[in-house]
N, C-alpha and C positions, 0 to 999 in steps of 0.2 A: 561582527565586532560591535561592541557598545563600548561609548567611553564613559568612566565614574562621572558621578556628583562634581567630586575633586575637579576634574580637566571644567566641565559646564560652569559652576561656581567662579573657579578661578579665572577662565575668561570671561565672565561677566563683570568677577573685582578691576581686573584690569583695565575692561573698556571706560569701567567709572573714573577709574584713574585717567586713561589719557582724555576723557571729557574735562577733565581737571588739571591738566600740564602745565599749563602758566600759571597756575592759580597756587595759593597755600596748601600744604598739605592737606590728606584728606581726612576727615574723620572716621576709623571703624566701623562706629556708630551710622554716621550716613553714608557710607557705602553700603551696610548691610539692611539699611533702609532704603534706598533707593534702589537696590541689588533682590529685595527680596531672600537673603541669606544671613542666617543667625551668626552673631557676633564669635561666639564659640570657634566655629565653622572656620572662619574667616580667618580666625587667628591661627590655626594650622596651616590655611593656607597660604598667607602671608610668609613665612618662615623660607619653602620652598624658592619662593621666588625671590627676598630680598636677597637669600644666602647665593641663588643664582645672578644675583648682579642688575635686577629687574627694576627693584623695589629699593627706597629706602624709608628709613624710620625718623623721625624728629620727634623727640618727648616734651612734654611740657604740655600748658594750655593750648600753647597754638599746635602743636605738635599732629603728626597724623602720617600717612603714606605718601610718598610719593615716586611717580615715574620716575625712574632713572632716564631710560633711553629716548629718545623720541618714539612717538607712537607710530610713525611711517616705517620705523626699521625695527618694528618690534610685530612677527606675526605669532596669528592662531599656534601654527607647530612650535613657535617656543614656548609657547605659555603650557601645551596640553605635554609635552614632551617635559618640561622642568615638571611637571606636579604627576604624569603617570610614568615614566620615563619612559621605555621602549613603543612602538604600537605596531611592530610586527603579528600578525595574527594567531601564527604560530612560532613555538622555540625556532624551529630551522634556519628563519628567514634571519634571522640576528647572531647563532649561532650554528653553524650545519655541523661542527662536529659534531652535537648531541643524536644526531640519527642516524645512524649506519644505512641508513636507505637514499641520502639525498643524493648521493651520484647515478639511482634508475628511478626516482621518485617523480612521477607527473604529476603530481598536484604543487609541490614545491613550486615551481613557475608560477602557478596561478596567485599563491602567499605573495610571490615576492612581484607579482605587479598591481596584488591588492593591497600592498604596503606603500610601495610606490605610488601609486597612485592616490591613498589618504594622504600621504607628505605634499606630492605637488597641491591636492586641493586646499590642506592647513597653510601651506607655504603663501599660496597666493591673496590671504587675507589678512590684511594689517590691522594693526589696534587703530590705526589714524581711520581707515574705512569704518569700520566698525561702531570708534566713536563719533564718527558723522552722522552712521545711519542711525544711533540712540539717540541723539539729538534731533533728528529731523520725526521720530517717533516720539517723542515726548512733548514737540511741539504740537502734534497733529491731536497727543489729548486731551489737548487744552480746550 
């Protein structure tokens, strides 16, 4: 399984964001500068996640993105699951009526504890860890 640009991107926007929680909105522009990600980009991705309750918008000069949530209650799986939505490996694991085989099906188990198993590892990492560990990397190159 690989995940898109989309899921990589958009946790990168967000980590910039909760480096930025107490602070003023952020700018586009310098998230996709300091993110490495065309402004373009950024603006599709944006959408997903304000509309999911992640993000919000402030227009104007001062205007820009910002966290909604706190960054300790906001992990890896909600950010990659709001922008590619499923990540079951295969259809079965999220639907099983689509295969008239999954009631003698041995590999199905193997799906659904590789499914499993991506969510507990997405699960256990915060935006609050994440943006600590960009900060202590951005200090280091200096």
């Amino acid at each position: 399984m690989r995940l898109s640009t989309k899921a990589r991107y958009a946790a990168r926007a967000m980590v910039e964001l909760a480096i930025n929680y107490n602070s003023e909105p952020v700018k586009l522009k310098d998230i996709a500068r300091n993110q490495d990600i065309s402004i373009k980009y950024l603006e599709q991705l944006m959408n997903p996640l304000r509309v999911s309750g992640f993000v919000s918008t402030q227009k104007g000069s001062r205007g820009g993105y910002k966290l909604i949530r706190q960054p300790g209650e906001v992990t890896l799986y909600d950010i990659v699951e709001c922008v590619e939505g499923s990540l079951a490996p295969v259809d079965c694991v999220d639907s099983p009526e689509v295969c008239d085989r999954v009631p003698r099906c041995v590999t199905r188990n193997v799906w659904v504890n590789v499914h499993r198993a991506i969510i507990r590892e997405l699960k256990s990492v915060t935006l609050a860890a994440l943006a600590e560990e960009q900060k202590q990397k951005r200090v280091s190159e200096i």
